[in-house]
C-alpha positions as CSV (number, residue, x, y, z in Angstrom):
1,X,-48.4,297.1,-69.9
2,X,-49.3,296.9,-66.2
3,X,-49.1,301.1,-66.1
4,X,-51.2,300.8,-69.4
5,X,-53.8,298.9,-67.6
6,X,-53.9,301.0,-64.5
7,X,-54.3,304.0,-66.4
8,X,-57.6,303.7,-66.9
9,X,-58.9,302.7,-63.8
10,X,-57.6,306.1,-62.5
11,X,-59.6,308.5,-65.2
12,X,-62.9,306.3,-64.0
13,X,-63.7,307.2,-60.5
14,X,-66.0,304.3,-60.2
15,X,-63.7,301.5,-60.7
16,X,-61.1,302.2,-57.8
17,X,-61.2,298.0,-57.2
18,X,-60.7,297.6,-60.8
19,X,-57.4,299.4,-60.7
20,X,-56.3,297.9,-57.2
21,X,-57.1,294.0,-58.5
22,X,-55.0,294.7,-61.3
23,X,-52.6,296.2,-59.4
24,X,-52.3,293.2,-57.2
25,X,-52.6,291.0,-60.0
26,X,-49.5,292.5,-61.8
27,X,-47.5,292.6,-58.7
28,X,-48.1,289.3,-57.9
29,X,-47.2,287.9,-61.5
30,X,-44.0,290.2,-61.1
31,X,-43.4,288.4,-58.1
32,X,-44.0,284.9,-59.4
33,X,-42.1,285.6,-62.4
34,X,-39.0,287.2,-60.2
35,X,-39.0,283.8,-57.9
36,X,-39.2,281.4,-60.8
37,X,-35.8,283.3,-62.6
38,X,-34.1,283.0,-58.9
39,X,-35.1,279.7,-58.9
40,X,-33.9,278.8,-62.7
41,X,-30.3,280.7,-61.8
42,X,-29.7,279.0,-58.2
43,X,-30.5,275.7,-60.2
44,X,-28.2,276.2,-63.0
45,X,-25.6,277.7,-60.5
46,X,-25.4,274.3,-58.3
């Protein structure tokens, strides 16, 4: 979906910001959604 999204962005030369928010925005959902699973498995682990 992300790649989807970015795609895009890339064939328009004018919206290079467009395709770096939602680049940021995806990583960052990645990375919430990666911290919140370590956090669920270090929970049930202890």
């Amino acid at each position: 979906a992300a790649a989807a999204a970015a795609k895009p962005a890339e064939d328009e030369p004018g919206w290079p910001e467009t395709g770096a928010i939602l680049g940021v925005a995806a990583l960052g959902a990645g990375v919430t959604a990666l911290a919140l699973r370590l956090k669920l498995v270090r929970d049930d682990g202890s």
